[in-house]
C-alpha positions as CSV (number, residue, x, y, z in Angstrom):
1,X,0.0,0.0,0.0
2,X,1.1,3.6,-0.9
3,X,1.3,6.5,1.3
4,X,-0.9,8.1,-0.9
5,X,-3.7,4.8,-0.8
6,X,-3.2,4.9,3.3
7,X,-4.6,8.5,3.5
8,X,-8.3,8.5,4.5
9,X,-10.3,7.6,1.8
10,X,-13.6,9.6,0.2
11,X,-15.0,6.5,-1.7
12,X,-16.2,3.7,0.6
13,X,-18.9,2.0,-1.6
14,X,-20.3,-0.6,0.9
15,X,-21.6,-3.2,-1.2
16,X,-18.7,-3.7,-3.0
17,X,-16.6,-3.9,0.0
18,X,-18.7,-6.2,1.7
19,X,-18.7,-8.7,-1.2
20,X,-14.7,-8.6,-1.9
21,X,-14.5,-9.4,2.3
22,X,-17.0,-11.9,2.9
23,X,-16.1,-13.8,-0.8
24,X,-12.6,-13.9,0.9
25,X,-13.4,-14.6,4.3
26,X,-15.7,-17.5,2.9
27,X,-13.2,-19.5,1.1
28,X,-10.2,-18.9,3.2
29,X,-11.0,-18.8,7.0
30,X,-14.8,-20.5,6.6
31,X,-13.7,-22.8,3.5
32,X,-10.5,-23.7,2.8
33,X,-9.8,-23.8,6.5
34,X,-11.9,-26.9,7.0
35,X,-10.5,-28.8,3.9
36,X,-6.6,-27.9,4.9
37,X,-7.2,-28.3,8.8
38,X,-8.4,-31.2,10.6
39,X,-7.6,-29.1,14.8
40,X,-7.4,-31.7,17.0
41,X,-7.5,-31.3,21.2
42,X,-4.6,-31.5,22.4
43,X,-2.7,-30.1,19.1
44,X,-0.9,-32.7,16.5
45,X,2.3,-33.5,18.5
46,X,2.2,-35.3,21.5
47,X,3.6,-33.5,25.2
48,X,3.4,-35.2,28.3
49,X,0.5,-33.2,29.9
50,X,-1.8,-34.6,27.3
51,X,-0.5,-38.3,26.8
52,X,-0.8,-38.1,30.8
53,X,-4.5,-36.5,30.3
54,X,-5.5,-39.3,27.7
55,X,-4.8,-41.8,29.7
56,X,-6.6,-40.6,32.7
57,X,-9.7,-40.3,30.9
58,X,-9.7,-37.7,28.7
59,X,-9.8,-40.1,25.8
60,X,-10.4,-37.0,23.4
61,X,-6.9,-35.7,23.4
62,X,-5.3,-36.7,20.3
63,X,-2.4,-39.2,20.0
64,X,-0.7,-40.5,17.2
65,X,-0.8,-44.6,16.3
66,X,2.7,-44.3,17.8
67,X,2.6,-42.9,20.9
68,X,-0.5,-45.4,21.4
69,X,1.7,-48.4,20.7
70,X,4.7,-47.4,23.0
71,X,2.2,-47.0,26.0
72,X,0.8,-50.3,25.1
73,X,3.7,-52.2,24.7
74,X,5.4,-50.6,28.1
75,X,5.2,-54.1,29.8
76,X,3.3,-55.6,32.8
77,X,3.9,-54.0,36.7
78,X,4.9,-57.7,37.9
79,X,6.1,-59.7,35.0
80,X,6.1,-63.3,35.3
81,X,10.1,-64.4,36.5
82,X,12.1,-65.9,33.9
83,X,15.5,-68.1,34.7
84,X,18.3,-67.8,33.3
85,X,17.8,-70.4,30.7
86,X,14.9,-68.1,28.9
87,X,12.1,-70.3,30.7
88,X,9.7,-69.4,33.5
89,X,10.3,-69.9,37.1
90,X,7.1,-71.8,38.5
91,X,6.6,-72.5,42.1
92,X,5.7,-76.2,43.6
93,X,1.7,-75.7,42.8
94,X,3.2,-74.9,38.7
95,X,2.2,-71.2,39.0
96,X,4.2,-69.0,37.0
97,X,5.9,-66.4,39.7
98,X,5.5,-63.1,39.3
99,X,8.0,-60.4,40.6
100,X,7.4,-56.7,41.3
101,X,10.9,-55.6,39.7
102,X,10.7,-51.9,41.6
103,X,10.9,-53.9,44.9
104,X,13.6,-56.0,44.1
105,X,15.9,-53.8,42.7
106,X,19.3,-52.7,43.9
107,X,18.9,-49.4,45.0
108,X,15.7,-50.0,46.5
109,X,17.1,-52.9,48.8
110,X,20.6,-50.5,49.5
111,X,18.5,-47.8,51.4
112,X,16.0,-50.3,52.9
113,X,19.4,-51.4,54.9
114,X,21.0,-48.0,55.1
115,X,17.7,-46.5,56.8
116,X,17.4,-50.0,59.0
117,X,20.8,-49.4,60.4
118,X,20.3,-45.5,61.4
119,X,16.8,-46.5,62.8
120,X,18.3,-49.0,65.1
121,X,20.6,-45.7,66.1
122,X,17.8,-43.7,66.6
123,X,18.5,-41.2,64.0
124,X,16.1,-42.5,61.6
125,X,13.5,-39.4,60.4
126,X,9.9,-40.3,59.6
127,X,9.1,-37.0,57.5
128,X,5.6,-38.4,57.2
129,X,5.4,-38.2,61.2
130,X,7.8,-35.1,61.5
131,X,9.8,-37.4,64.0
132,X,12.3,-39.8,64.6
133,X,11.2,-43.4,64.3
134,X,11.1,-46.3,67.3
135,X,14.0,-48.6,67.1
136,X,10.8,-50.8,67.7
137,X,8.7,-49.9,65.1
138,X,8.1,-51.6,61.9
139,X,9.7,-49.7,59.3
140,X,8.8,-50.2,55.3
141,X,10.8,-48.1,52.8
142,X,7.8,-46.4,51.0
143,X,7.9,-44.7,47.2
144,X,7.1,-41.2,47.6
145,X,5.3,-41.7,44.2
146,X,4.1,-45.3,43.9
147,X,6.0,-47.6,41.7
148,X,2.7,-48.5,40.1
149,X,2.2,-44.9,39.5
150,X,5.7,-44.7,37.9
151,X,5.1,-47.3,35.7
152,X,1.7,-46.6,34.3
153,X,2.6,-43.1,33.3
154,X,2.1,-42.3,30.3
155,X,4.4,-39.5,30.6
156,X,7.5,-41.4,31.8
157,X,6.7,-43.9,28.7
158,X,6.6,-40.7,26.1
159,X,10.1,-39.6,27.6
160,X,11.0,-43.4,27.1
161,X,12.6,-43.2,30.7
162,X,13.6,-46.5,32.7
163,X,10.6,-47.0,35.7
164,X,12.5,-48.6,37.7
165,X,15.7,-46.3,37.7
166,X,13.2,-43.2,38.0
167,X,11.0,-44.8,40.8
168,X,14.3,-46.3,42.7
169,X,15.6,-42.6,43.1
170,X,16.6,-41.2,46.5
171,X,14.4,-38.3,45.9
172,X,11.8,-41.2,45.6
173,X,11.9,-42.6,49.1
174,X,10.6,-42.1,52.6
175,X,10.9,-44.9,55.4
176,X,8.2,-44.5,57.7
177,X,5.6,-47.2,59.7
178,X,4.9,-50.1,58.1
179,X,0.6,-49.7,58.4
180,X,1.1,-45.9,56.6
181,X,3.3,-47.8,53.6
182,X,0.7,-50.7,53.6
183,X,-2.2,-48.4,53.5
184,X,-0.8,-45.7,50.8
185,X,0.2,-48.8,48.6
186,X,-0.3,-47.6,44.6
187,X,-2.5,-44.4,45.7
188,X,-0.7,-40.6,45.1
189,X,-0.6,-38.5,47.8
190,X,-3.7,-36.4,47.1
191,X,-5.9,-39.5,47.1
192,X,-4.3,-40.9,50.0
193,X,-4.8,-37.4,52.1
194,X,-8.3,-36.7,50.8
195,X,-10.0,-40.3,50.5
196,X,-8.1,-43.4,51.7
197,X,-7.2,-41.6,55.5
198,X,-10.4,-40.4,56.6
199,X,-12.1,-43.0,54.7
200,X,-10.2,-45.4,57.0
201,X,-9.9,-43.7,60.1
202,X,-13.7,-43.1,60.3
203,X,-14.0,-47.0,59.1
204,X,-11.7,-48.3,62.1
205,X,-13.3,-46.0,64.8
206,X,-16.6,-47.9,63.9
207,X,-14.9,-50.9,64.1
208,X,-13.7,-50.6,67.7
209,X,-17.2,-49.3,68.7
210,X,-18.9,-51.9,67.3
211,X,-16.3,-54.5,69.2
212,X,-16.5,-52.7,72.5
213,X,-20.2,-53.6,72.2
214,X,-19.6,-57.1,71.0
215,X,-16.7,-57.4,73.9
216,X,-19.3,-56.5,76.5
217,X,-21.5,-59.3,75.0
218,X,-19.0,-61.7,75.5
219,X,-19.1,-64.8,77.6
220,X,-15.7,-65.6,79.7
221,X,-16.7,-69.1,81.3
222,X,-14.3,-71.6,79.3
223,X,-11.0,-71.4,78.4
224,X,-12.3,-70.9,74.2
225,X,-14.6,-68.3,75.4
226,X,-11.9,-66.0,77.1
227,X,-9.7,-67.1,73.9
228,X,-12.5,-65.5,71.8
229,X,-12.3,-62.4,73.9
230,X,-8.9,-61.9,74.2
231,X,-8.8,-62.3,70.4
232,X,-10.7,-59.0,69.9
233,X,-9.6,-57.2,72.9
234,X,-6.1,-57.8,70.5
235,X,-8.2,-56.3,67.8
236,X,-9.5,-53.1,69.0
237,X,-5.7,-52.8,70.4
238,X,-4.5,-53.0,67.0
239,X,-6.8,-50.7,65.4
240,X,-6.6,-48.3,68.1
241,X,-2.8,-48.5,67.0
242,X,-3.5,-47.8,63.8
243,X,-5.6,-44.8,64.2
244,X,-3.0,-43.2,66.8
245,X,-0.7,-44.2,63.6
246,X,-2.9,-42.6,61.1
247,X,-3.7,-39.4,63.2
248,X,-0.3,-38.4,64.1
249,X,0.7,-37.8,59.9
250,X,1.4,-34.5,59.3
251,X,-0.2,-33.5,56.1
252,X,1.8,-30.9,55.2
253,X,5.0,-32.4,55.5
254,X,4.0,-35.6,53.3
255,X,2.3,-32.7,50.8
256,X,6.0,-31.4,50.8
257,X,7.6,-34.5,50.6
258,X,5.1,-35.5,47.5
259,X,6.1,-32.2,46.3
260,X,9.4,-32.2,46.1
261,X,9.7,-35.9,44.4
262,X,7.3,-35.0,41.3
263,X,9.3,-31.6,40.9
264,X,12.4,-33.8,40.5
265,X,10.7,-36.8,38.5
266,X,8.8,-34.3,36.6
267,X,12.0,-32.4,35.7
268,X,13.6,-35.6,34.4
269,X,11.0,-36.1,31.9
270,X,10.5,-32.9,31.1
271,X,14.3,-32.6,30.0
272,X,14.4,-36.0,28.5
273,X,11.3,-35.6,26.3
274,X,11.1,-31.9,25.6
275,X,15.1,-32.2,24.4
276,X,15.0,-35.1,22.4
277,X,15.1,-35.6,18.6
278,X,11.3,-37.5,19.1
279,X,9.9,-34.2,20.1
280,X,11.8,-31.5,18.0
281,X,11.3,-33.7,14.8
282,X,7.2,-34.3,15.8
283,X,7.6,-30.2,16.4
284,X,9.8,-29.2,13.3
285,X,7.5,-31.7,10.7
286,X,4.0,-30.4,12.1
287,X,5.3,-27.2,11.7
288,X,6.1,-27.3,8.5
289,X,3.0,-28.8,7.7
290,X,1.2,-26.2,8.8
291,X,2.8,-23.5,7.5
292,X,2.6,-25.5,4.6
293,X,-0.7,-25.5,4.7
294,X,-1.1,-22.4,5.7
295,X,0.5,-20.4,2.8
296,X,-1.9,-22.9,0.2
297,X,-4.6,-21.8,2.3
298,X,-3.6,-18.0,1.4
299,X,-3.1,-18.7,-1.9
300,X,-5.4,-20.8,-3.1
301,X,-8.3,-18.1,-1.4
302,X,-6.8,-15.5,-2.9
303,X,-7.2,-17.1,-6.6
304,X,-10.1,-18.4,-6.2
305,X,-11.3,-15.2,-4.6
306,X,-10.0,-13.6,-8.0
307,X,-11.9,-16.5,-10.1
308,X,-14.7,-15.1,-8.7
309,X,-14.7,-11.5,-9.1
310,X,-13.8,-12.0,-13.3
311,X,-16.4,-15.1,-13.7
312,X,-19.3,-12.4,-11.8
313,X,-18.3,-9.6,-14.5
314,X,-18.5,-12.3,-17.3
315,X,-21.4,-14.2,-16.2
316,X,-24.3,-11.3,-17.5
317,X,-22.9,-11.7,-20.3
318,X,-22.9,-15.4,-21.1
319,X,-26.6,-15.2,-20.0
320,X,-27.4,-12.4,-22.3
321,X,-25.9,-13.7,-25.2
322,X,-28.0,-17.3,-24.4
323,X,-30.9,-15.3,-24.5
324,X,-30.6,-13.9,-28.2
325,X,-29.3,-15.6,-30.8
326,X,-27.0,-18.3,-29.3
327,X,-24.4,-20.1,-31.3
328,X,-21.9,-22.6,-29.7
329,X,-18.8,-20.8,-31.6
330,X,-19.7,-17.7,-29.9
331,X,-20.3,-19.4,-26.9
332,X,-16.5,-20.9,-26.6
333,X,-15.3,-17.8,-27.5
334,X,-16.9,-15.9,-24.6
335,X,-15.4,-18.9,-22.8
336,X,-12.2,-18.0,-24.5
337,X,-12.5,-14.3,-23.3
338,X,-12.9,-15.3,-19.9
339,X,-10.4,-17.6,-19.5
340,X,-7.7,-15.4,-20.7
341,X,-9.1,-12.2,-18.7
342,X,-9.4,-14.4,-15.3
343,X,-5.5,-15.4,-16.6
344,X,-4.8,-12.2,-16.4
345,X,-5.8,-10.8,-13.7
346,X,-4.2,-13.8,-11.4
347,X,-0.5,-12.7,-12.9
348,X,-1.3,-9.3,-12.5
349,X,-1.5,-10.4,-8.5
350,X,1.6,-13.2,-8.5
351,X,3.7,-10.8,-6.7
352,X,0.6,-10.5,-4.0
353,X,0.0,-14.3,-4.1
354,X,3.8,-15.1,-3.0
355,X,3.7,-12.5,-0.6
356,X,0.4,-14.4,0.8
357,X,2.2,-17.7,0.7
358,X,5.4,-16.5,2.3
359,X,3.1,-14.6,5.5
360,X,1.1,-17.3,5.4
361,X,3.4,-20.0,5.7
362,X,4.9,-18.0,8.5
363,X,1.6,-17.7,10.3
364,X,1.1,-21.4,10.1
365,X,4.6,-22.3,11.4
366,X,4.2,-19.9,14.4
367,X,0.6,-21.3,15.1
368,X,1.7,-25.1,15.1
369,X,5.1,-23.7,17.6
370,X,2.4,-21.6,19.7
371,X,0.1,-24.2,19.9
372,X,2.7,-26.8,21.0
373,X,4.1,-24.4,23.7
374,X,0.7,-24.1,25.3
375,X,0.2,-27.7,25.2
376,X,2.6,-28.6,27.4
377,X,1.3,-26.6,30.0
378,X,-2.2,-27.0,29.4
379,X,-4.3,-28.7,27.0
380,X,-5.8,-26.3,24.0
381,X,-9.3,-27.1,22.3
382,X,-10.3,-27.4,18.9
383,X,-11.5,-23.6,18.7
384,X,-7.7,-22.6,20.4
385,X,-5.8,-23.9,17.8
386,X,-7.9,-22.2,15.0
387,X,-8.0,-19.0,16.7
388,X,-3.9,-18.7,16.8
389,X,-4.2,-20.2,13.7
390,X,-5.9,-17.0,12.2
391,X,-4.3,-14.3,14.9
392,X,-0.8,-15.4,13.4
393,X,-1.8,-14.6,10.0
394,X,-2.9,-10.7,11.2
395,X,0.4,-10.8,13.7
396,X,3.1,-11.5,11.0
397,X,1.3,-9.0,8.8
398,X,1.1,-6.4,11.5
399,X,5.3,-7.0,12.9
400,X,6.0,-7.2,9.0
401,X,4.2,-3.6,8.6
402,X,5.7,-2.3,11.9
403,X,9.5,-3.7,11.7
404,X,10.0,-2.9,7.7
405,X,7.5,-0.4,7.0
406,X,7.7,-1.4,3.4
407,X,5.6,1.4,2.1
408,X,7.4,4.2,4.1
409,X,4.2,5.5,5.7
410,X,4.0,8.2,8.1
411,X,3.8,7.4,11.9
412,X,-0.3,7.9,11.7
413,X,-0.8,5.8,8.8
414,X,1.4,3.7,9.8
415,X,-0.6,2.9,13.0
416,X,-3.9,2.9,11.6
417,X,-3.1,0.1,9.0
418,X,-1.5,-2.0,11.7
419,X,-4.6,-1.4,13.9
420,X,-6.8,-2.3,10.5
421,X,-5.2,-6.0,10.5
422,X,-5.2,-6.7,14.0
423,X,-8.7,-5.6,14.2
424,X,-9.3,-7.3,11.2
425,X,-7.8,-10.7,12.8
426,X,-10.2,-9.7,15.8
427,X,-13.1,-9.9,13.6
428,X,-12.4,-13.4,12.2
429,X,-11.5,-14.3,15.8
430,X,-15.3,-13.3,16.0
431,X,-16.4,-15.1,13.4
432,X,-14.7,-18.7,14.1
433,X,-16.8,-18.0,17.2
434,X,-20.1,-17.6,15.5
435,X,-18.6,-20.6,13.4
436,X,-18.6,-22.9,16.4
437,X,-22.0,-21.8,18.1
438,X,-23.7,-22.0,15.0
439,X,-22.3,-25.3,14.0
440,X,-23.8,-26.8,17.0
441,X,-27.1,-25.6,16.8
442,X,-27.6,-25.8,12.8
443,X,-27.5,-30.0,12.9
444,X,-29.6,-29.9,10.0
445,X,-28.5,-31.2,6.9
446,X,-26.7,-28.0,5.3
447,X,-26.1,-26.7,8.3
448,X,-22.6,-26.1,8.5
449,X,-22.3,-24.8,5.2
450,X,-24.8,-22.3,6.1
451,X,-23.4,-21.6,9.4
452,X,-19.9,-21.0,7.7
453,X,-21.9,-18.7,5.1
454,X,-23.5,-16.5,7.7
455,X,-20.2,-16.6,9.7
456,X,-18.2,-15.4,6.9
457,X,-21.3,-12.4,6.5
458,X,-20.8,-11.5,10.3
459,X,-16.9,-11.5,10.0
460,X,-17.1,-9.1,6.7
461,X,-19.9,-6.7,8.5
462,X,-17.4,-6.6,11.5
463,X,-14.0,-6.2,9.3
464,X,-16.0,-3.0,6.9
465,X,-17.0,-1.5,10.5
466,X,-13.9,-1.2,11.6
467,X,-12.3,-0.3,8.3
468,X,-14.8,2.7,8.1
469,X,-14.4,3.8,12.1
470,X,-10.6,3.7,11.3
471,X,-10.8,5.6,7.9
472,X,-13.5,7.9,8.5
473,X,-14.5,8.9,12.4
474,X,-13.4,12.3,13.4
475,X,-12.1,11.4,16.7
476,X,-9.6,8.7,14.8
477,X,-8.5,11.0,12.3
478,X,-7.5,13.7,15.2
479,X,-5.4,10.3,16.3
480,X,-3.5,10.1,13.6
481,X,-3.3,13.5,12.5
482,X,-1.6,13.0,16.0
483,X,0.7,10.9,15.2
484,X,2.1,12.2,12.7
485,X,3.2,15.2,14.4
486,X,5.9,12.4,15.4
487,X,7.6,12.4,12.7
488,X,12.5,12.3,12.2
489,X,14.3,15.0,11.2
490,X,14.9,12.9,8.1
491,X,11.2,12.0,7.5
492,X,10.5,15.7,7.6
493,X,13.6,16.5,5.0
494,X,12.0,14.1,2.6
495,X,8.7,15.1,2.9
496,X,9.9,18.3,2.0
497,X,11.9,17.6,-0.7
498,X,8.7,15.8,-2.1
499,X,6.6,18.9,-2.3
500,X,9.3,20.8,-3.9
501,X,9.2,17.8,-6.5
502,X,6.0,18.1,-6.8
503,X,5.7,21.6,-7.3
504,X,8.6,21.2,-10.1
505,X,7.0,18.9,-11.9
506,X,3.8,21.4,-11.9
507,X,6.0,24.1,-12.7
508,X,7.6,22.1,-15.8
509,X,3.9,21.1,-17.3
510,X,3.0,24.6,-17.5
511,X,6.2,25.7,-19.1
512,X,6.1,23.3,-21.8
513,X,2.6,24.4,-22.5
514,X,4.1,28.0,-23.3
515,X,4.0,28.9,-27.5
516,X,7.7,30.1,-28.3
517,X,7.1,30.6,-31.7
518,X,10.0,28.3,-32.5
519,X,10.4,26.3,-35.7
520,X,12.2,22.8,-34.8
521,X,13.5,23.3,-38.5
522,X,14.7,26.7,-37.6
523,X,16.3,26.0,-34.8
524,X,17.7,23.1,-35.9
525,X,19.7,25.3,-38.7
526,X,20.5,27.9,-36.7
527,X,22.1,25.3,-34.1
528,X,23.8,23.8,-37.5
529,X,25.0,27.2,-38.2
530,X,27.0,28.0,-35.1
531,X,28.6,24.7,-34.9
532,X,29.8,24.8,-38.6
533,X,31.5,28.4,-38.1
534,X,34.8,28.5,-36.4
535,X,35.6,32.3,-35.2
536,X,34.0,34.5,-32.9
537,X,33.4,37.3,-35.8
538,X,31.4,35.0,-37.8
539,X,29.1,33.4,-34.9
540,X,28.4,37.5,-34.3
541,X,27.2,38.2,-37.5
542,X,24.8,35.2,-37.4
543,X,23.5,36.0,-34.5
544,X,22.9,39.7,-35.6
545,X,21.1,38.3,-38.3
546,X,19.2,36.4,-36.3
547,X,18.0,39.3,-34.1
548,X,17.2,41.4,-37.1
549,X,15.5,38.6,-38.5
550,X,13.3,38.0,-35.3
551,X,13.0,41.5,-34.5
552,X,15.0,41.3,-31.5
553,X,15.0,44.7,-29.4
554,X,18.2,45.1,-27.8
555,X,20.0,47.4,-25.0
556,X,22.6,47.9,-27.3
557,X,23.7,48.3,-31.4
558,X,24.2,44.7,-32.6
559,X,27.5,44.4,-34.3
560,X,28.7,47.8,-32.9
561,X,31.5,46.8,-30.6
562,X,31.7,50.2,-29.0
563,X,27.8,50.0,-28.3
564,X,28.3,46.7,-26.3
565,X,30.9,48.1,-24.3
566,X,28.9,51.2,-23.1
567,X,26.1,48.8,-22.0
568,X,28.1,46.8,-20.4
569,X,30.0,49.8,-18.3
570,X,26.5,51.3,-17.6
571,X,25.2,48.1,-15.9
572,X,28.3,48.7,-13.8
C-alpha cells in the first residue's frame, strides 16, 4: 500500500466492500480452513500433559498410532520371573511367579538397609510423622510416588525413561511405619490425604465401637470363650494402634515430601522428552505442515477469490448472449474471453500471491510452535488452535508492517493500517466464534455450510465497521493526525523535498505548454549554423542576423562593438 492509498479515503462503496471481504473470508477462513485443517484437542504433537491426560480419561486428546503403541507395549507391573535359561520360574503348585521388579531392585534394597541401620541408632527421620522413628517400630521403605504410579505413566513412557531407575531414586523414598506404607500402597498423595485416610480412620473408629459392644457381650466361662475375647480385645488394640498411627501424619509435611519428588521426577521427563530428537522432529514436521498448509490456504483463497470477481463480471454476459441468438462458436469464444481475462488478472497479482504464501506460511509455522508451547502446560481445544491459527496470519502482517514499513508510511498511517489488520484478525477471531455456536445448533442437513456462510457475512460486516471507524471517524483522524506530528528530522527533510518535486513537476507542465514561436526546422539550422563556423566574428554576424531577422530589441547596437561596451559599463 502507498502513502498516498493509506490516506483517509472519500469512496467507501459498501456493497462492493462487503462482497470482496466476505467472498474472501468464505473460502479462506470458513472454506479452505476446513478442507486444509483437521484441529485436533490437544494439538498434532504429543507432550506429556496430554498423553498423561488421555490416559486418565480424557480419551479426546489426540495421540498418534505411535505414541499409542509405546504406551501399550510398556510391559506388565509384575512380570512373570524368567530363569536364566529363557524359561519361566514356577513354584511347587506350577504357577508362573511373578515379581514386582521396583521392589527388588538394587537401589531399592541399599536404602531399605541403610535406613534400618540409622533407625536402630535412633537417627532414623519419619518426614511423614515429623519425627524420629522407634527402634521398635516396623519400618517399610515407602515410594514417595508409587512404583505402580511410575510405571503406568504415560508420561514417563513418552520420555522413554527407565521405571524402575526413576522410581528407585533417593528423591523417591521415605521410610516411615509399616501400616502408613501398607495403606498408601499404589495411591498418590492427594488420594491418599483426601480419600483413603479419613475414609479409613472413620472406618476403624466404627470398628472398635462396634467391638466394644460385642466385647461387653461376651461370655468368659471356658478357656475358648476367654480365647474368643482376648482375640478382639487384641483387635481393637491394633486398630486403636493404627488410628494413633494414622492421626499423628502430618499432612503438610507428606504434601511437601510429594512435592518435592514429582518436581524432581517431573523435571527428568521434562528434560528427557522436551530435548529429544522424538519431540523437536514431531515439532519441526507439524510445523512445517502447517505452515505448509497455511501459505496454500492463502493462496489458493486468494485465486479463487479472484476466479470469482472476473467469472461475476463475465457471467451477465454469457446469460445475455443465451438469450438472443446463441451459437456454440460464440459461446466458446466468450469462454475464450474469460479464461484469458481471469488469466490475467491472477499474474497481475503473482507478486501478492507469493507475498500471501510467504506470510502465510509463516503464520502457520508460528501457530503449530504456539500451539505446542501451550500444550505442554495445558491442553488447547479445537477452537484454540484455530484462533492462533488466524491471529498469526494478522500478527506476522502487523510485525512485518511495523519492523520494515515497506511502504514508508507516516507514523499515523502507519498505526492505523497495523490497527486495521489486527482488528481485522479480531473480527475473524469473532467469526470462528459464531462458526462454532452455530455449528452446533444448525444440525440440520446444510447446516454447517450455512453456518460457515453467515459466519463469513458476520466477520465481513465486523471487518468494513472497523475499516470505516478507522478511515473515517473524526475522533480517529485527530489520532493520527496526531501521530504524525511524530515524525525524524529525516522523514521531515523528505517530505519536503517531495513537495518541492512536486511543485517542479507542476511548474515544468505549465512551461512546456508555453508557444515560443520556435520552428524545430529553424532551430535546428540555426544550431547547425553556429557549430559549422569556427571564429568569434562569424558566430556574431549570425547572431545579428538572427536578431534582425526575429526583431529582436536590444540594449545595445548589434554588431557595434563600442555600443556593447557602453552597455556593459552602464550596468556597472
Amino acid at each position: 500500500m502507498s502513502a498516498t492509498s493509506a490516506s483517509v479515503r472519500t469512496d467507501f462503496h459498501l456493497t462492493e466492500e462487503l462482497n470482496k471481504t466476505v467472498i474472501q473470508s468464505l473460502v479462506s477462513s470458513f472454506g479452505l480452513d476446513f478442507l486444509l485443517f483437521e484441529d485436533k484437542k490437544g494439538g498434532d504433537v504429543a507432550t506429556v500433559h496430554n498423553v498423561r491426560k488421555h490416559h486418565k480419561g480424557e480419551s479426546d486428546i489426540y495421540l498418534s498410532e505411535q505414541v499409542r503403541q509405546e504406551y501399550e507395549n510398556r510391559g506388565a507391573y509384575k512380570p512373570t520371573k524368567v530363569g536364566t535359561d529363557g524359561n519361566q520360574v514356577f513354584n511347587s503348585k506350577g504357577k508362573a511367579i511373578k515379581i514386582d521388579n521396583y521392589h527388588s531392585d538394587a537401589g531399592y534394597k541399599s536404602r531399605g538397609a541403610e535406613d534400618k541401620k540409622r533407625q536402630q541408632e535412633g537417627n532414623l527421620y519419619d518426614a511423614y510423622r515429623d519425627q524420629n522413628m522407634a527402634i521398635n517400630e516396623n519400618r517399610q521403605l515407602d515410594h514417595i510416588i508409587a512404583s505402580h504410579e511410575v510405571h503406568n505413566d504415560a508420561g514417563r513412557v513418552l520420555a522413554g525413561l527407565d521405571g524402575v531407575e526413576l522410581a528407585n531414586q533417593s528423591s523417591n523414598f521415605q521410610s516411615t511405619h509399616s501400616y502408613i506404607n501398607n495403606l498408601k500402597s499404589a495411591h498418590s498423595m492427594d488420594d491418599f490425604l483426601g480419600d483413603v485416610l479419613p475414609r479409613t480412620v472413620e472406618t476403624k473408629k466404627e470398628r472398635i465401637k462396634q467391638s466394644q459392644e460385642k466385647l461387653v457381650m461376651m461370655p468368659t466361662s471356658t478357656p475358648e470363650q476367654r480365647h474368643e475375647k482376648r482375640k478382639v480385645e487384641d483387635k481393637i488394640a491394633k486398630d486403636k494402634e493404627h488410628i494413633e498411627v494414622l492421626e499423628n501424619l502430618e499432612h503438610d509435611k507428606m504434601r511437601e515430601a510429594d512435592k518435592q519428588a514429582r518436581q524432581q521426577y517431573d523435571g527428568q521427563i521434562n528434560a528427557k522428552y522436551y530435548t529429544s530428537s522424538k519431540f523437536l522432529k514431531s515439532t519441526a514436521l507439524e510445523s512445517a505442515k502447517s505452515g505448509l498448509k497455511m501459505g496454500m490456504r492463502q493462496v489458493l483463497g486468494m485465486i479463487l477469490a479472484e476466479v470469482w470477481f472476473e467469472l461475476k463480471e463475465h457471467i451477465p454476459s454469457l446469460y445475455k448472449d443465451s438469450q438472443g441468438n446463441f451459437t456454440l462458436e460464440r459461446f466458446l469464444e466468450r469462454l475464450k474471453t474469460m479464461a484469458t481475462d481471469i488469466w490475467k488478472r491472477i499474474k497481475a497479482r503473482f507478486k501478492d500471491i507469493l507475498t500471501e504464501f510467504k506470510d502465510g506460511a509463516i503464520g502457520g509455522v508460528l501457530s503449530s510452535l504456539t500451539t505446542t508451547v501451550m500444550n505442554i502446560f495445558f491442553t488447547t481445544q479445537k477452537l484454540v488452535g484455530k484462533l492462533i491459527r488466524e491471529m498469526w496470519t494478522s500478527l506476522v502482517s502487523a510485525a512485518k508492517m511495523v519492523f520494515f514499513n515497506p511502504s514508508q508510511l507516516s507514523a499515523g498511517d502507519l498505526a492505523r493500517e497495523v490497527t486495521r489488520i489486527l482488528s481485522t484478525g479480531v473480527a475473524v477471531a469473532m467469526g470462528v466464534f459464531l462458526n462454532q455456536h452455530l455449528a452446533t445448533i444448525m444440525t440440520f442437513p446444510l447446516g454447517s455450510e450455512l453456518a460457515a456462510f453467515v459466519s463469513a457475512i458476520a466477520t465481513g460486516l465486523m471487518t468494513l465497521g472497523i475499516t470505516y471507524f478507522l478511515d473515517h471517524s473524526e475522533m480517529m483522524q485527530k489520532v493520527w493526525n496526531f501521530l504524525d506530528q511524530f515524525k525524524s528530522e529525516a522523514r521531515r527533510t523528505l517530505e519536503y523535498f517531495q513537495k518541492v518535486n512536486a511543485e517542479l513537476d507542476r511548474y515544468l507542465i505549465e512551461l512546456a505548454a508555453l508557444e515560443f514561436n520556435l520552428a524545430p526546422q529553424e532551430m535546428t539550422r540555426f544550431t547547425d549554423s553556429l557549430v559549422a563556423v569556427n571564429s568569434e566574428y562569424e558566430k556574431g554576424l549570425i547572431l545579428t542576423q538572427e536578431v534582425e531577422r526575429r526583431g529582436i530589441e536590444l540594449p545595445f547596437e548589434a554588431g557595434n562593438l563600442d555600443s556593447t561596451r557602453s552597455w556593459l559599463k552602464s550596468l556597472c
